[in-house]
Biopython code that builds the backbone (N, CA, C, O; Angstrom):
import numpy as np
from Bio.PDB.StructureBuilder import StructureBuilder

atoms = [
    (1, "UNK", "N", (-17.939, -15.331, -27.613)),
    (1, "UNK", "CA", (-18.776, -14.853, -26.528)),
    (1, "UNK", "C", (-19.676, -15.948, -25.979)),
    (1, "UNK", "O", (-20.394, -16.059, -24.985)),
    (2, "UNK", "N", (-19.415, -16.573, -26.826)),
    (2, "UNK", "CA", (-20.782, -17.962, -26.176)),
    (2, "UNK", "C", (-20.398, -18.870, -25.083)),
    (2, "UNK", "O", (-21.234, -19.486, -24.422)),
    (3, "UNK", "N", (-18.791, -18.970, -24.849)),
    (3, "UNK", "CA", (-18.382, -19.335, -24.125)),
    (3, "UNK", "C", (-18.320, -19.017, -22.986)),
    (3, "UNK", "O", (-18.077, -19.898, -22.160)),
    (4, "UNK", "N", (-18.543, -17.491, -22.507)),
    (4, "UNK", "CA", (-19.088, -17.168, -21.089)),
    (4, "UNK", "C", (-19.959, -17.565, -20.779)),
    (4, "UNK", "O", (-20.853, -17.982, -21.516)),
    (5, "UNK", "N", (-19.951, -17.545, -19.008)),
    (5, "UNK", "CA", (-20.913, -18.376, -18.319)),
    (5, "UNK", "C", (-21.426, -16.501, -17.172)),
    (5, "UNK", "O", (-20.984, -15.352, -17.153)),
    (6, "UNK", "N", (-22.224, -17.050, -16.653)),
    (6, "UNK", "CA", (-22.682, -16.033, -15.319)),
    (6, "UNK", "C", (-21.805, -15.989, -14.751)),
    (6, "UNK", "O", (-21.338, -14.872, -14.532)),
    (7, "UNK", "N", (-21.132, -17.164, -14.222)),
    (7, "UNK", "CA", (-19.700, -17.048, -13.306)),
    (7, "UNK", "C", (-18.915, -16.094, -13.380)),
    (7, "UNK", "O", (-18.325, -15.638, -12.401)),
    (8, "UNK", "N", (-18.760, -15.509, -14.974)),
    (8, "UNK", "CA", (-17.624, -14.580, -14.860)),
    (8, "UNK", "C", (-18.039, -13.174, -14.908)),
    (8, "UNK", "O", (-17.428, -12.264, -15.467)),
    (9, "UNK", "N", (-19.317, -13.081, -14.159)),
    (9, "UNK", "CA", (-19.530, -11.728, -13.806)),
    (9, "UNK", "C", (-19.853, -11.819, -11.873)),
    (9, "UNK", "O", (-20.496, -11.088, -11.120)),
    (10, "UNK", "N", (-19.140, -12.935, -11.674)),
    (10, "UNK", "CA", (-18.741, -13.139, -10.020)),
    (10, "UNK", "C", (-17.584, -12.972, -9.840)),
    (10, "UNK", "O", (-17.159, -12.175, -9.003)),
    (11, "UNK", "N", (-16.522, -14.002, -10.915)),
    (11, "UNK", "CA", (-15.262, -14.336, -10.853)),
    (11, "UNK", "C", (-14.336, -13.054, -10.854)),
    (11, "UNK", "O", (-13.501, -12.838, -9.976)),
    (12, "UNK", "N", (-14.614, -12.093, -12.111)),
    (12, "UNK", "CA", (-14.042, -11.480, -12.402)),
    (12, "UNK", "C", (-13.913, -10.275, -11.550)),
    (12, "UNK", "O", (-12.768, -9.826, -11.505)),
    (13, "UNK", "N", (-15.020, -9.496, -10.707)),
    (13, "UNK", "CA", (-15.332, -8.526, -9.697)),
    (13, "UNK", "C", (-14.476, -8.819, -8.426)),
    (13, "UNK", "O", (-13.711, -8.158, -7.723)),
    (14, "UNK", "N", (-15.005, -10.272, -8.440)),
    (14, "UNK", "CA", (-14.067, -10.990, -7.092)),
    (14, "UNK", "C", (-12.499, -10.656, -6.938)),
    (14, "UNK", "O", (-11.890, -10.321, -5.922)),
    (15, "UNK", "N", (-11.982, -10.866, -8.384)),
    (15, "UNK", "CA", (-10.225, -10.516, -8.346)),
    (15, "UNK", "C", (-10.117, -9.650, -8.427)),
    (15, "UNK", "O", (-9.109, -9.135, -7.943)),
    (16, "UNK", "N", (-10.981, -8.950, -9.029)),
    (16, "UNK", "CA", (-10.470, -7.105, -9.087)),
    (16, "UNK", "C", (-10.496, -6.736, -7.334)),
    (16, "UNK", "O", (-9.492, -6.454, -6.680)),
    (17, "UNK", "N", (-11.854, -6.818, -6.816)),
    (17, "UNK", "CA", (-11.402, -6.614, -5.255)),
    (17, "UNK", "C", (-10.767, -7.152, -4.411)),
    (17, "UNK", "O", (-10.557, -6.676, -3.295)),
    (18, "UNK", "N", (-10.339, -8.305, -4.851)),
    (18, "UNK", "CA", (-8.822, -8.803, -4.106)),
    (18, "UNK", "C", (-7.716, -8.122, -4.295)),
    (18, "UNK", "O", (-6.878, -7.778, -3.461)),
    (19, "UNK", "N", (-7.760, -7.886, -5.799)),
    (19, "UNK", "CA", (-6.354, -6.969, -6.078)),
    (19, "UNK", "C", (-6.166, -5.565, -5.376)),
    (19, "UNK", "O", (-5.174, -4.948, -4.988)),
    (20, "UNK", "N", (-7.323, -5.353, -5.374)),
    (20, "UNK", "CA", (-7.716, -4.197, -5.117)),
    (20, "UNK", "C", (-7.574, -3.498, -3.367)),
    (20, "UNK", "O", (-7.561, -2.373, -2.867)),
    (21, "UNK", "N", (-7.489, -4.885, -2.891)),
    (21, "UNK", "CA", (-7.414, -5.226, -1.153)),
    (21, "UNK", "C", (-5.961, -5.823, -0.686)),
    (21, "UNK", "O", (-5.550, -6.109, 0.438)),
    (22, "UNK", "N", (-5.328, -5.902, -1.994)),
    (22, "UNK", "CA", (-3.597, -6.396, -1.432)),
    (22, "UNK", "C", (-2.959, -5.459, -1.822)),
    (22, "UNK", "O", (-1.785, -5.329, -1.476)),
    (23, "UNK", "N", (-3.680, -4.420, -2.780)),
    (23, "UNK", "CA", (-2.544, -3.249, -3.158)),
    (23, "UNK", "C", (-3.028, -2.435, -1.598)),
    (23, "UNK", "O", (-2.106, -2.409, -0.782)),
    (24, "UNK", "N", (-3.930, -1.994, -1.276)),
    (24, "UNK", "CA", (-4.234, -1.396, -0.196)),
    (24, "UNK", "C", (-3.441, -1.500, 0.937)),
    (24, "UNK", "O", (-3.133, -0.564, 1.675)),
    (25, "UNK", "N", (-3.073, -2.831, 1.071)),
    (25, "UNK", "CA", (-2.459, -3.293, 2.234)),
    (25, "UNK", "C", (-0.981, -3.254, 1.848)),
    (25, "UNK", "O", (-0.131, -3.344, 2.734)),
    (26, "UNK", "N", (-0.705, -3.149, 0.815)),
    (26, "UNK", "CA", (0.913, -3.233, 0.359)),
    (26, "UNK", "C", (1.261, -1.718, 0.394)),
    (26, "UNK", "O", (2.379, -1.481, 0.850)),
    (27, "UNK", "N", (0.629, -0.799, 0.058)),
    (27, "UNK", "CA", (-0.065, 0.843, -0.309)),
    (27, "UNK", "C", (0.498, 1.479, 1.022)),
    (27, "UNK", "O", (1.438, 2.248, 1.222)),
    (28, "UNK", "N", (-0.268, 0.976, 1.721)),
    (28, "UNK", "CA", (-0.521, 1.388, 3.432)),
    (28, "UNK", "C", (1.187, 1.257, 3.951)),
    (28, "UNK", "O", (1.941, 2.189, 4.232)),
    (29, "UNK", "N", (1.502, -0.327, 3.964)),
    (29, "UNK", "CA", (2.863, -0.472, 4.657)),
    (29, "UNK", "C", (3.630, 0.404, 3.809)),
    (29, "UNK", "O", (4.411, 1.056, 4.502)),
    (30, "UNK", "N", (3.723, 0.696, 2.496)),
    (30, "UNK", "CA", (4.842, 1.003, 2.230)),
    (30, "UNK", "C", (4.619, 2.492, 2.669)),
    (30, "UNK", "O", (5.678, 2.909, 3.138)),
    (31, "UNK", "N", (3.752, 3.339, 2.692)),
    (31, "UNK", "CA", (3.828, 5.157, 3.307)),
    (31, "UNK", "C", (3.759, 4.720, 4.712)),
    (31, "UNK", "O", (3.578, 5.741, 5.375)),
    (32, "UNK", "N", (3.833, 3.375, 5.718)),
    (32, "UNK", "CA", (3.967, 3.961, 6.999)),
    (32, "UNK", "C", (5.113, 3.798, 7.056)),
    (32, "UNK", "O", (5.593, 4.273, 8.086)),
    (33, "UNK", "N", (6.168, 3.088, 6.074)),
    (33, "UNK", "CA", (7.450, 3.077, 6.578)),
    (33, "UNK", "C", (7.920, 4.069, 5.671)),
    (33, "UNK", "O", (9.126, 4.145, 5.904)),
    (34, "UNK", "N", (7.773, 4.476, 5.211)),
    (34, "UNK", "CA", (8.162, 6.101, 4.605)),
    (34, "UNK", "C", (7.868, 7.040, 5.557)),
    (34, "UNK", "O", (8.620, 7.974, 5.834)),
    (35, "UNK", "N", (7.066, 6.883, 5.946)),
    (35, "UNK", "CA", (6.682, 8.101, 7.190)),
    (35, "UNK", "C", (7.772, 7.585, 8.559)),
    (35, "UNK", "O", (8.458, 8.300, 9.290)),
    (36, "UNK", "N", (7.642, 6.367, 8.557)),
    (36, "UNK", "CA", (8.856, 5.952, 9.601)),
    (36, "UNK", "C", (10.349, 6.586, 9.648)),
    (36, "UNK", "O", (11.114, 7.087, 10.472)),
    (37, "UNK", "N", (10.299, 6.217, 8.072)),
    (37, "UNK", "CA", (11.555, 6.876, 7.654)),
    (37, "UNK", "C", (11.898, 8.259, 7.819)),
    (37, "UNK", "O", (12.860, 8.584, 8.514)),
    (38, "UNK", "N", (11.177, 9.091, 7.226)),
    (38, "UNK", "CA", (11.397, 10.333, 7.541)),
    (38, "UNK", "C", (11.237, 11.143, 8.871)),
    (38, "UNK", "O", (11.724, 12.272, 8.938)),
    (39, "UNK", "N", (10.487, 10.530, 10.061)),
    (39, "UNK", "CA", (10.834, 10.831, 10.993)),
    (39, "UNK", "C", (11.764, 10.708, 11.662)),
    (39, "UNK", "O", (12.290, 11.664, 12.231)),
    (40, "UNK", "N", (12.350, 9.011, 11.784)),
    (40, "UNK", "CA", (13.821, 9.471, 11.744)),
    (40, "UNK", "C", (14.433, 10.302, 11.291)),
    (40, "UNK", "O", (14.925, 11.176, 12.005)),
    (41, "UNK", "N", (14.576, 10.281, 10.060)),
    (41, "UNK", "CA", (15.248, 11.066, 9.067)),
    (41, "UNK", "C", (15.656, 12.699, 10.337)),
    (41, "UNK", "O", (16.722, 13.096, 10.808)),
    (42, "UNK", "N", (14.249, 13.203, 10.472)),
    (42, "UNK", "CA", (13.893, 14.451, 11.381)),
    (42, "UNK", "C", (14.999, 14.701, 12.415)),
    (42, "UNK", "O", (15.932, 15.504, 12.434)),
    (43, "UNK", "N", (14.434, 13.389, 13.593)),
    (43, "UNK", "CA", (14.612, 13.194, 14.556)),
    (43, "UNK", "C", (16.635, 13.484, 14.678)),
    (43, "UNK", "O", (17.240, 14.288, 15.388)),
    (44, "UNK", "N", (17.183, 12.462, 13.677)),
    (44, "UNK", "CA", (18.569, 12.704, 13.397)),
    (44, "UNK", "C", (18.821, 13.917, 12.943)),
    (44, "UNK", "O", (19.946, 14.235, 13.327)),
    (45, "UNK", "N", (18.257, 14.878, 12.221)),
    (45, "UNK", "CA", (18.571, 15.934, 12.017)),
    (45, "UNK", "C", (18.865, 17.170, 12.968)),
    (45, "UNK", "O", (19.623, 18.110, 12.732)),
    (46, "UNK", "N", (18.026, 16.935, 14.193)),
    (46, "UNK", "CA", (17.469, 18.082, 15.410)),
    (46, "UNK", "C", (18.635, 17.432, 16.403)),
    (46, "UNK", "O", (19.036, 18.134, 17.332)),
    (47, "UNK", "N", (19.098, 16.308, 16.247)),
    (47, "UNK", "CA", (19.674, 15.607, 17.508)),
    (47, "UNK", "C", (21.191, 16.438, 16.604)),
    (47, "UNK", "O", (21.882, 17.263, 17.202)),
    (48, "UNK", "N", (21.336, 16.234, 15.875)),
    (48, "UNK", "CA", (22.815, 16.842, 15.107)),
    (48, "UNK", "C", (22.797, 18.651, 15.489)),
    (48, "UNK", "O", (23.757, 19.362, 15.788)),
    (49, "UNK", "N", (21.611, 18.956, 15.370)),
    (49, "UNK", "CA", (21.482, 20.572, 15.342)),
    (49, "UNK", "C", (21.862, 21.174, 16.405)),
    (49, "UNK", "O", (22.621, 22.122, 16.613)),
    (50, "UNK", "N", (21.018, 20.266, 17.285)),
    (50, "UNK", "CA", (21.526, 20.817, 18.680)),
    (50, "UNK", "C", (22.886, 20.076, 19.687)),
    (50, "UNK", "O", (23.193, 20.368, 20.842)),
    (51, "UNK", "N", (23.553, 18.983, 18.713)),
    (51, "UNK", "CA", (24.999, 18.984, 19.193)),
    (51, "UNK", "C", (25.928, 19.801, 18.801)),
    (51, "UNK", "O", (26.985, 19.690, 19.422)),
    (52, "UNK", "N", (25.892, 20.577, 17.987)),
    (52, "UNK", "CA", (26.718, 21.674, 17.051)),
    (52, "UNK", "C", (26.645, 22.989, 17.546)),
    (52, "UNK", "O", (27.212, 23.905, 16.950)),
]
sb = StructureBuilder()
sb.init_structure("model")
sb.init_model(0)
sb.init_chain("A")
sb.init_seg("    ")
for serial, (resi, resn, name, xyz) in enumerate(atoms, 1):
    if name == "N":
        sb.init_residue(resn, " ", resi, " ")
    sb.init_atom(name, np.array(xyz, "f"), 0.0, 1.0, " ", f" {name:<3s}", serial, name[0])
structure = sb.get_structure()
């Protein structure tokens, strides 16, 4: 324990909210292209429904 410094009650907060700010952003894209997806998904479904 003697080997900590103050720093690593900067350092360590710092990466957690980085991590914390690239999952967000990785989080985000991946449900808008899920949501992308499944609207297609929709969209092809209604376009089939009403050719039949």
């Amino acid at each position: 324990m003697a080997g900590m410094t103050s720093s690593h009650f900067i350092f360590i907060p710092a990466v957690l909210l980085i991590g914390v700010v690239i999952g967000w952003v990785l989080g985000s894209r991946a449900a808008r292209d899920a949501f992308a997806i499944e609207l297609k998904r929709r969209e092809e479904r209604a376009s089939r429904k009403n050719s039949s």
